[in-house]
C-alpha positions as CSV (number, residue, x, y, z in Angstrom):
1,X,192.2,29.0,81.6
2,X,194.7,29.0,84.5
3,X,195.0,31.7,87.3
4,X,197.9,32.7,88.5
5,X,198.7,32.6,92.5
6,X,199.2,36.5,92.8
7,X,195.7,37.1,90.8
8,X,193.9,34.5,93.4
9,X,195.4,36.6,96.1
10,X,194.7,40.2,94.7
11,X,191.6,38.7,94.1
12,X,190.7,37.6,97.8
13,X,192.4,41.0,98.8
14,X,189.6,42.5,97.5
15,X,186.7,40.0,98.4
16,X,187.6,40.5,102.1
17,X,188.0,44.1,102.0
18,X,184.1,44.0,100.3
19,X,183.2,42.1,103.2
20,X,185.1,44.1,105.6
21,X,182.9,47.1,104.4
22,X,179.7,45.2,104.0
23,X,180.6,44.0,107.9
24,X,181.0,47.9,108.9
25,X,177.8,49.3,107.0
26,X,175.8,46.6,108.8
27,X,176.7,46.8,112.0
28,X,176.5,50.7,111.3
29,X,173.0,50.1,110.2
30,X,172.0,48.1,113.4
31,X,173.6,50.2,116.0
32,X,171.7,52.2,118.3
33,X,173.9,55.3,117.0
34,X,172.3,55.3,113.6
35,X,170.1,58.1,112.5
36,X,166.5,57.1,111.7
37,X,166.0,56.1,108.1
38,X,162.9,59.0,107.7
39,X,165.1,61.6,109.3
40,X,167.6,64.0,108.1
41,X,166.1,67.2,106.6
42,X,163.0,68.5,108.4
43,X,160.1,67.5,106.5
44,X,162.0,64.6,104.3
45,X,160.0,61.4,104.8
46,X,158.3,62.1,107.6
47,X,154.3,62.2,107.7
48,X,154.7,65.7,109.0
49,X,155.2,67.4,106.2
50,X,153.2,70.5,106.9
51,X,154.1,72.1,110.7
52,X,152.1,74.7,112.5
53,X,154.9,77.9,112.1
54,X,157.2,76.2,109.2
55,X,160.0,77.2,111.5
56,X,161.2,76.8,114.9
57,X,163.7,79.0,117.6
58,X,166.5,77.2,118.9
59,X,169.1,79.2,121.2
60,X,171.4,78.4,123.5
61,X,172.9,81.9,125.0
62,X,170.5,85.2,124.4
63,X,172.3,88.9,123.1
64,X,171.3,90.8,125.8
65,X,172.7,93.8,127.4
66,X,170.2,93.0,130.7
67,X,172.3,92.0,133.5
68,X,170.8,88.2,133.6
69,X,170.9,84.8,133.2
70,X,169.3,81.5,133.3
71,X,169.9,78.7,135.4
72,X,168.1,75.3,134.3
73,X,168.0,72.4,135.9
74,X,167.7,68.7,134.0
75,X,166.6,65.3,134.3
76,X,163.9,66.1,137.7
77,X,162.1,65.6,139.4
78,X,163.6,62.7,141.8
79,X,163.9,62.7,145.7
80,X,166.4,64.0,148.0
81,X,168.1,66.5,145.1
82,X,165.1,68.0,143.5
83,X,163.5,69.2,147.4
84,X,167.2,70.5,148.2
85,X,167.3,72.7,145.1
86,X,163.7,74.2,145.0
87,X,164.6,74.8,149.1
88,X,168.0,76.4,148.0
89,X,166.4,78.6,145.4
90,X,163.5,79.7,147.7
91,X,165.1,81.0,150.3
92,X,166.9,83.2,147.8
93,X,164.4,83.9,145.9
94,X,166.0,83.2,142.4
95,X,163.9,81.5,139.5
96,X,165.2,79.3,137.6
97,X,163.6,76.8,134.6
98,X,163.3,73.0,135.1
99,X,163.5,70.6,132.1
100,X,161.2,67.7,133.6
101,X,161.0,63.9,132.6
102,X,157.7,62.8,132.2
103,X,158.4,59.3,133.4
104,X,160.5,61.1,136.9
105,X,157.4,63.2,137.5
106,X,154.8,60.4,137.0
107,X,156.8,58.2,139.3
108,X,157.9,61.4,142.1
109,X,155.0,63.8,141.9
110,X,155.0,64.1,145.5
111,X,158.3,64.9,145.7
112,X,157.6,68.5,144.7
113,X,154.1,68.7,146.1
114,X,151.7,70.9,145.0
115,X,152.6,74.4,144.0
116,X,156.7,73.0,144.4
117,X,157.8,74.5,141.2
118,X,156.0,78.1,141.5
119,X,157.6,81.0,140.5
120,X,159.8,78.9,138.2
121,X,159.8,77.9,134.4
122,X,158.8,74.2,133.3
123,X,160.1,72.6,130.0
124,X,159.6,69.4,128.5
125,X,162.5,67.4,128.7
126,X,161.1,64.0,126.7
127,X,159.0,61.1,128.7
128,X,161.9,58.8,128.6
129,X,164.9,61.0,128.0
130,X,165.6,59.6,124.8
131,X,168.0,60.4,122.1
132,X,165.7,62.0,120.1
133,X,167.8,62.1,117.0
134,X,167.3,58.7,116.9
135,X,163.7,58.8,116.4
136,X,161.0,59.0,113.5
137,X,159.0,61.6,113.6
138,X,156.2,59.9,115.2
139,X,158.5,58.5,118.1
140,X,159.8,61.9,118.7
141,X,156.0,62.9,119.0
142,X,155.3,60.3,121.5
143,X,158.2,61.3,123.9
144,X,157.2,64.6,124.0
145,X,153.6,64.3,124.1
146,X,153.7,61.7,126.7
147,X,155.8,64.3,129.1
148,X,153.6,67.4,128.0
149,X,150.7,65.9,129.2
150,X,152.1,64.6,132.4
151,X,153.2,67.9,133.1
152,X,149.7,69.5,132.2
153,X,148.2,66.8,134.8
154,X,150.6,67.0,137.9
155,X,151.4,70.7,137.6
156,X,148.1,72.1,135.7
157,X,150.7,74.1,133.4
158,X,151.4,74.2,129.9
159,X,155.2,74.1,128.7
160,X,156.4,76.3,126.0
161,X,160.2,75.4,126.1
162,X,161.7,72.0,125.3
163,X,165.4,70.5,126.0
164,X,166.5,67.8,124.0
165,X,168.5,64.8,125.8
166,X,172.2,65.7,125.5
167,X,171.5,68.4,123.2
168,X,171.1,65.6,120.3
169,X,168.6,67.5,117.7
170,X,167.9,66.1,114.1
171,X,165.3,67.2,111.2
172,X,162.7,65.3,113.2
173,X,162.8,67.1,116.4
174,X,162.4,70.1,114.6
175,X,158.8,69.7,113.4
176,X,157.7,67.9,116.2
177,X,159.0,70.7,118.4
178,X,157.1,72.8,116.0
179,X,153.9,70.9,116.5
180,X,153.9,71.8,119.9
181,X,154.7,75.5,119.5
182,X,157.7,74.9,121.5
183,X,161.2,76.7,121.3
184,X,164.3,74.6,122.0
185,X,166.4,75.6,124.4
186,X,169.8,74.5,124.6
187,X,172.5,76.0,126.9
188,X,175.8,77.8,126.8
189,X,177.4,77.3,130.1
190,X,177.3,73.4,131.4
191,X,178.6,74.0,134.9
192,X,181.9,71.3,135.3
193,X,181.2,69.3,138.5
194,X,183.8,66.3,137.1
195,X,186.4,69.1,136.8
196,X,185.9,70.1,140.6
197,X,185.0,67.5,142.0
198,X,187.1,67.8,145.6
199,X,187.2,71.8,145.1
200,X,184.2,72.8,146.1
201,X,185.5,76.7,146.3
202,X,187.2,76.5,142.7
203,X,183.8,75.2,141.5
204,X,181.5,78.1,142.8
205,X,184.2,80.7,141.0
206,X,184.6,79.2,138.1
207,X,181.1,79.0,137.8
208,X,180.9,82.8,138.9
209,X,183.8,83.4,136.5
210,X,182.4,82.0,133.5
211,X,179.0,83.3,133.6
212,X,177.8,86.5,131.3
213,X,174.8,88.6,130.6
214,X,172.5,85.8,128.5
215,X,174.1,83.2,129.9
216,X,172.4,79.7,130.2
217,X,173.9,77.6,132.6
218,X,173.4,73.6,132.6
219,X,172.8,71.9,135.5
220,X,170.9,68.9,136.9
221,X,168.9,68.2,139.9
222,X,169.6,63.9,139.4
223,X,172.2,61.9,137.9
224,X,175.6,60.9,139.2
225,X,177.4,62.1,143.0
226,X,179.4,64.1,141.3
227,X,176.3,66.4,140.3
228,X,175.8,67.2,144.1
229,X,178.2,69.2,143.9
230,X,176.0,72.3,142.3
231,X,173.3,71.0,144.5
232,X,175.3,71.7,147.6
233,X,176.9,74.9,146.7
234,X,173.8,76.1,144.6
235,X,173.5,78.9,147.5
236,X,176.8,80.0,146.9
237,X,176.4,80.2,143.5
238,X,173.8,82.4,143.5
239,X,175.3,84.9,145.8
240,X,177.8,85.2,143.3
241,X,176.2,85.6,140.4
242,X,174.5,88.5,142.5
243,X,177.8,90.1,143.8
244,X,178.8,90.0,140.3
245,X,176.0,91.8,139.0
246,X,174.1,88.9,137.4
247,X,170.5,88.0,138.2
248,X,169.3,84.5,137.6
249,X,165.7,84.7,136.0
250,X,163.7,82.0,134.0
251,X,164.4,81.7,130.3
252,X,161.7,83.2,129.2
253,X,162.3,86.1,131.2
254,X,165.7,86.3,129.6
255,X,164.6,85.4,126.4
256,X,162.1,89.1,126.9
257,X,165.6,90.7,127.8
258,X,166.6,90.5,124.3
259,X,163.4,91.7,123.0
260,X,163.8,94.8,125.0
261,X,166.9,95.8,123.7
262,X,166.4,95.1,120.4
263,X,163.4,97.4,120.7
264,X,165.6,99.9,122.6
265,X,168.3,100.2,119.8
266,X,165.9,100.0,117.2
């Protein structure tokens, strides 16, 4: 039986547009941007099946009518930056809430010294900061479990609040989040050091400008020059949030806020 030239062609139109696909699903299923294959829903395929509350908090601003809000810091503790912001927020005597790594505070302990982070919050940031989305349950469990127990041993304190890595959250860190009786806290007001980066006047009002009654506001005591720039006006920017009315406190403290005016209007 003979085959005629455009049927060959169709034919191979097709064949390469199959391996086209096959090419994309592959590389898809190798990449490091690929979702674990026992993640997705919560409990789906995961060994953890059965979590301590069967639920778990996540927020990122807080419905308040409290005149506050919540500075965190990421990514700490590491020399030079973390010092200059616990110094900063000393001397004014404003509490904020660190998300630590468990690796940077096994490797920079001393930077802090003991007692460094009193009268502030601590939450878990991961060991590694990995993309926990990308993890099994299991892994997810071993980055946070590596870092809570870091913390518990340099700091003697227990954290109840965790930060996911870029804010990446799948089914996974849900449960193991709940396994530690943590809430996740995300945030609602990353402060925009790129956008600013040779104004440092414009940056302290917009930050100012932006922030709210139950705001959180992002920021990070490590990472690239152009994060300094918080670092070095971080005085600034809490004499502003003051003059506008706003007092920074520790998430948890906001997180009560809410609780009181619920109560209130109740």
């Amino acid at each position: 039986m003979s085959v005629s030239r455009r049927t060959m062609l169709a034919g191979g139109t097709v064949a390469a547009g199959v391996t086209a696909v096959a090419a994309t699903v592959g590389r898809r299923a190798l990449s490091p941007h690929r979702l674990p294959l026992d993640g997705g829903y919560a409990p789906a395929g995961n060994s953890l099946d059965w979590s301590n509350r069967g639920s778990i908090r996540c927020f990122w601003h807080v419905e308040t009518e409290a005149p506050l809000v919540a500075l965190t810091f990421d990514d700490g503790p590491m020399p030079e930056w973390t010092p200059q912001v616990l110094d900063t927020l000393g001397k004014l005597d404003a509490p904020a809430t660190f998300f630590l790594v468990g690796k940077h505070l096994r490797d920079h302990a001393g930077v802090v010294g003991p007692g460094g982070y009193d009268g502030h919050e601590i939450g878990n940031h991961t060991w590694s900061h990995a993309d926990l989305a990308q993890l099994d349950a299991d892994g997810v469990l071993r980055e946070l479990q590596a870092a809570h127990d870091e913390i518990v041993l340099r700091l003697g304190r227990e954290p109840r609040l965790m930060r996911p890595p870029w804010g990446h959250v799948g089914g996974t860190t849900l449960i193991a989040a709940d396994h530690f009786g943590y809430d996740i806290a995300m945030w609602s007001q990353p402060v925009p050091e790129k956008q600013y980066a040779g104004d440092p006047d414009g940056f302290v009002q917009r930050v100012v400008a932006d922030a709210r009654p139950g705001s959180i506001i992002l920021a990070h005591d490590v990472g690239a020059k152009s994060r300094l720039l918080v670092v070095r006006n971080l005085a600034a920017i809490v004499q502003g949030l003051r003059a506008k009315g706003l007092r920074p406190v520790t998430l948890s403290e906001l997180l009560a806020s809410a609780h009181a005016v619920r109560a209130d209007t109740s």
